[in-house]
N, C-alpha and C positions, 0 to 999 in steps of 0.2 A: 576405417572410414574417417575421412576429416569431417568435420564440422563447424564453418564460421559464417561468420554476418557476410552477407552480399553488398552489394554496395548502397543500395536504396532502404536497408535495415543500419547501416551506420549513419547513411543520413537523416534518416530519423533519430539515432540516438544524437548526435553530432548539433543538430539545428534544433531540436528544443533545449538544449543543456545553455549553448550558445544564446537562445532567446530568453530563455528562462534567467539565466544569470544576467542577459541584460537586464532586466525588468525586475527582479524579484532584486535591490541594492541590498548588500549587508544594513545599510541604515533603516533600511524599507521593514528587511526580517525583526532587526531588533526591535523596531516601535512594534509592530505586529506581536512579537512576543510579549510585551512588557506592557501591550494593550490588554483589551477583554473582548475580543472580534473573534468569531467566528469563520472568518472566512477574510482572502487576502485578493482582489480582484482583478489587479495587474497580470499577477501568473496565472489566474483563471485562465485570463482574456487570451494571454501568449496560447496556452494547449488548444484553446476554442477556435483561434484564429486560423490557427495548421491542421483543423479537423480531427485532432488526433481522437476525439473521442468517439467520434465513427472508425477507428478502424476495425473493430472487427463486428461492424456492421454490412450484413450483407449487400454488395453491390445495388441488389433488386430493391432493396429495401432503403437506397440513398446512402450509402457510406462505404468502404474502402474495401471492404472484402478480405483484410489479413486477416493475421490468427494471434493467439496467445503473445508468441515469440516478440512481436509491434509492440504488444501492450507493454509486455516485459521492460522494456527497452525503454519506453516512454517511463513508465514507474522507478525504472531506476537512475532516470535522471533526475526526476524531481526529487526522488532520497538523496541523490547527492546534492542537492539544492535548497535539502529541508522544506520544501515549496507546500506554506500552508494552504488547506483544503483538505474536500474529501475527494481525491481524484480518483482511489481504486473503489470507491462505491458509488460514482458517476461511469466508472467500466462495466462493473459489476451488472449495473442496471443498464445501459445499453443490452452487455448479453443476454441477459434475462428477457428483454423487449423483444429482439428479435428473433429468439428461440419460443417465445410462448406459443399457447396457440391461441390466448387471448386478444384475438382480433382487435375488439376494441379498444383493452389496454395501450397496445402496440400502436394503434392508429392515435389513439388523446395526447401520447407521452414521449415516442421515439424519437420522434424527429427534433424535439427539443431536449432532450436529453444527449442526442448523439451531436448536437453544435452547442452544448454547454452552456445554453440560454436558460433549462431548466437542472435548477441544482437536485443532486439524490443522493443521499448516503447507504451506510450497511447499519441494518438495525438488528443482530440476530441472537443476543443475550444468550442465556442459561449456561453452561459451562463452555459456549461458542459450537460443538457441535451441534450438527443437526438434530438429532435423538431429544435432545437438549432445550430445544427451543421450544417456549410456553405461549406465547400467543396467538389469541383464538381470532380466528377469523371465520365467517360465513360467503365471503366474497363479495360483501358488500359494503361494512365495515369491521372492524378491528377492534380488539379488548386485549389490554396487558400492559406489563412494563419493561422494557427494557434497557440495561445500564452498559455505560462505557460506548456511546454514538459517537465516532466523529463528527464535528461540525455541524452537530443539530440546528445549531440556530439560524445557520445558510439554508436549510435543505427546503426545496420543495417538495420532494418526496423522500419515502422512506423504504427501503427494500427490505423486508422483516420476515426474517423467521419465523414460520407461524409451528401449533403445536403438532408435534409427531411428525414434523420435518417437511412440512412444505413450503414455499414461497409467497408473502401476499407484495403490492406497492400499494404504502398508505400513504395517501396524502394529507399533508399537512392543513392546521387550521385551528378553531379555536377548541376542537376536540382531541387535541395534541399539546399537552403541559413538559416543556422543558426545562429543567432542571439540571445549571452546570454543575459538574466537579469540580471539584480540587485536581485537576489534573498534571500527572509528569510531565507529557509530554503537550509543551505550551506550545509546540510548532500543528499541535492537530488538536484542541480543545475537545475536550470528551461529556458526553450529558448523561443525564437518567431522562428516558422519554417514555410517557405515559399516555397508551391511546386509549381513550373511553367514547366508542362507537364513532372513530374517526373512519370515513371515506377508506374504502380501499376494492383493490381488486384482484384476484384470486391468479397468479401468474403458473403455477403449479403444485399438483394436489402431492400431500403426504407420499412419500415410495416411489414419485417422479424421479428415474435416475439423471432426470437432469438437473436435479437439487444437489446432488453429490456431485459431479461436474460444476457447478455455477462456484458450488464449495471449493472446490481444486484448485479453481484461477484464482479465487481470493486467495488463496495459501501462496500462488505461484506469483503474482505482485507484490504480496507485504517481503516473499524471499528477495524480491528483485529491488523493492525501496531499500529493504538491510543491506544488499551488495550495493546502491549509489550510495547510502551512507557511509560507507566500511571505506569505501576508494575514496570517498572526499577526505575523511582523517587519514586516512596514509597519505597521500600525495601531499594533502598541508605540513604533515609532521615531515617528510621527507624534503620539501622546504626550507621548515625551520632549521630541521639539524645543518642544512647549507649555508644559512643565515648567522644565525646565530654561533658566536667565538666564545669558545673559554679556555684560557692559558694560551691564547695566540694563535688557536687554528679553529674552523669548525667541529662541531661538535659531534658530529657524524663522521668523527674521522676513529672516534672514537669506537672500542671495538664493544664496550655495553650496548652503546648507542644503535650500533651497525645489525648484534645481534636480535634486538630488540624490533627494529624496523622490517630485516628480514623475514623476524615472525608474524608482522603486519600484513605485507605483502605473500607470505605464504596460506594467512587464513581468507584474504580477499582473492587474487588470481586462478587456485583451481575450485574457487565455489564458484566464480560465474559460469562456469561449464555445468554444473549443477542446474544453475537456474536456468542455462539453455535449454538443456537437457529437459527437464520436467515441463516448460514450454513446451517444446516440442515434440513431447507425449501426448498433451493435452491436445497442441490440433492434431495429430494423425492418431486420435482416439487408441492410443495403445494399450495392452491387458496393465502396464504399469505403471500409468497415471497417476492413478489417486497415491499410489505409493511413492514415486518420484516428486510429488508435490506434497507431500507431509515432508520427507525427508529434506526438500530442500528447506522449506516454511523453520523445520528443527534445526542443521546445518545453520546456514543464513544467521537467523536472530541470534542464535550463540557466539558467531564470529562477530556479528556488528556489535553485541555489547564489549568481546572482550579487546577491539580494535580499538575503539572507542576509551578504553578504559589504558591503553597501550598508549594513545595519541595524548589523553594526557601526561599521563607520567613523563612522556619524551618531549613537553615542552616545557616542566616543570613546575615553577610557583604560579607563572602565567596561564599554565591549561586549566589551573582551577578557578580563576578566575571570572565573574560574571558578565567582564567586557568581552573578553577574548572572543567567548562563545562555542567552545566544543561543547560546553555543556547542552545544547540546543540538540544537536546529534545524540550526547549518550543518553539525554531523556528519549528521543525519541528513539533509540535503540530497545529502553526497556520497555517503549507499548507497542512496537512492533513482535518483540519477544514474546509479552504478553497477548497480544489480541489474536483472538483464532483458534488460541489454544495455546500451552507451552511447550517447548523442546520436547520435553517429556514425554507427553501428550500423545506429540505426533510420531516420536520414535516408537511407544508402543503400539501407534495404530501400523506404521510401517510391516513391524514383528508379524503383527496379525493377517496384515496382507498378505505378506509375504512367506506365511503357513508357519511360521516357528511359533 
C-alpha cells in the first residue's frame, strides 16, 4: 500500500510554513527569545487566520472536520519554524471540546478556542502520564500544582489532568498563581501553576477512554514538532556545507562532511512515515494507536536532539554560537524529548502494549 499527502494536506503544510515564516522574521524570533513573553502574536494570528485550529473540529460543530494527520502537518511546521506558543494545547483543547459531553463547556469555550481568539494550554503534571496526574477537581473548581505549563501566562484556559486520570478545563484568574521557570526551552516558556479553587469544568471523568486518546494526539504533535525541527537543521546545515569554502572548494564536498549529513537526512526522512503513520492510526481508531503514538513521541524526540546536535557540529565554531541560533532548536529538542514523557518511557509503554 502507498501512503502520501493528497494535495489539500500539502497545502496545508505548504501555506502555513510559507505564512508563518512570513510573519514569525528571524529578528521577530530572536527578541521574542531574549524577551520574557509568553506568547508571540504574529504567528498566533497567521494559524487563527487559516482556521487551522478548527481543523478537527466537527463540521456540525463550526470547523473543518479533518483528523489527526491536518494537525500533524500543521505542528510540524511550526517546529520547523520554532513558532512560539502553546499551539498543540490550543489543538488538544479544541479535541477535547468537541468530544466532551459537557454541553456547556463545549458551548462557553469552543468556538473560541477553535478561531484562536481564546488562548488554552496542556496542564497535566505528575510524571506526564495519566495514572500520574494529581489534581483534584469536583467539576467545579480545581486544587493542585502543576509544573513545566507551556505559556501560562498567554492561556486563558488550562486543560489539566485531574487525579486518577481524568480531564478538567480551568479557567484562569486570580485563583490561578504562575510561577515562571528557568526554562531550556526559550521558544515555548514553561511555568509552575497553582490552582486554589480556580473555575473549572469537568471535560471527562477518571477510566474515560477518551482520556487515553486526547493523550495519544498530544504524543502524535510533540512527534511531529520534533520532525519540523529535525528538517529545518538538516536542510540549513545542508546549505551551509554549499556555502561555506575551505582549501578552495565547499565543504560538503568533503567526504566527513557528506557522511555526517547523510546521517541527518536518514534520521529525519523515514521518521515522518512514523508520524504519518501514528496519525493515521489515531483517526481510523486502530487496535495500534496508543502504541504507534508512543513509539513515534520516543523515535522523534531522540532523532530531533541528535540532528540538532549533528547541525551544529557541521557548521562549526558558528553553530555554537548565540547569534547564529541553532541553539533555539536544540533547546527546544530537549523539552519536546522531555514533555509527555521520555523516549524511555514510551518505548516501555510500547513493550507493554504490544504483549512483550
Amino acid at each position: 500500500m502507498r501512503f502520501h499527502l493528497d494535495s489539500d494536506q500539502i497545502a496545508i503544510q505548504d501555506t502555513l510554513f510559507g505564512v508563518v515564516s512570513e510573519v514569525l522574521t528571524r529578528e521577530k524570533l530572536d527578541a521574542f527569545i531574549d524577551g520574557e513573553g509568553d506568547f508571540e502574536p504574529d504567528s498566533w494570528a497567521a494559524v487563527s487566520e487559516l482556521e487551522f485550529f478548527g481543523l478537527m473540529v466537527p463540521e456540525a460543530l463550526g470547523g473543518s472536520g479533518l483528523g489527526l494527520l491536518e494537525a500533524a502537518l500543521v505542528s510540524e511546521s511550526l517546529g520547523r519554524a520554532a513558532a512560539p506558543g502553546p499551539f498543540i494545547g490550543q489543538f488538544l483543547t479544541a479535541i477535547a471540546l468537541s468530544s466532551t459531553t459537557n454541553e456547556t463547556a463545549r458551548d462557553a469555550f469552543l468556538d473560541g478556542v477553535a478561531k484562536g481568539k481564546t488562548i488554552s494550554t496542556f496542564a497535566f503534571g505528575g510524571n506526564w502520564l495519566p495514572e500520574s496526574w494529581s489534581v483534584e477537581s469536583d467539576g467545579k473548581s480545581a486544587r493542585g500544582e502543576v509544573r513545566f505549563v507551556p505559556s501560562a501566562n498567554a492561556a486563558s484556559l488550562f486543560l489539566t489532568g485531574t487525579k486518577n486520570g481524568g480531564i478538567a478545563l480551568v479557567e484562569a484568574g486570580d485563583e490561578v498563581a504562575i510561577n515562571r521557570h528557568r526554562s531550556t526551552d526559550r521558544s515555548r516558556p514553561a511555568s509552575a501553576v497553582k490552582f486554589d479553587e480556580a473555575a473549572a469544568h469537568t471535560l471527562f471523568e477518571p477510566g474515560d477512554p477518551l482520556v487515553q486518546r486526547l493523550f495519544d494526539a498530544a504524543l502524535v504533535l510533540i512527534a511531529a514538532d520534533a520532525l519540523g525541527g529535525a528538517q529545518y537543521c538538516t536542510d540549513l546545515s545542508v546549505s551551509y556545507a554549499k556555502e561555506r569554502e575551505q582549501f578552495g572548494q565547499p565543504i560538503g564536498r568533503f567526504q566527513a562532511l557528506k557522511h555526517q549529513l547523510s546521517t541527518m537526512a536518514l534520521n529525519v526522512e523515514p521518521s515522518r512515515s512514523l508520524v504519518w503513520y501514528a496519525a493515521h492510526a489515531w483517526d481510523e481508531e486502530q487496535k495500534d494507536a496508543s502504541r504507534t503514538a508512543a513509539l513515534a513521541k520516543a523515535h522523534l524526540c531522540d532523532r530531533f536532539v541528535e540532528v540538532t546536535r549533528d547541525a551544529i557540529a557541521t557548521h562549526g565554531g558558528i553553530g555554537y554560537t548565540w547569534e547564529y541560533g541553532l541553539n533555539i532548536w536544540f533547546r527546544r529538542s530537549v523539552f519536546d524529548r522531555a514533555v509527555l514523557g521520555s523516549p524511555s518511557v514510551h518505548r516501555e509503554r510500547a513493550a507493554t502494549l504490544a504483549g512483550w
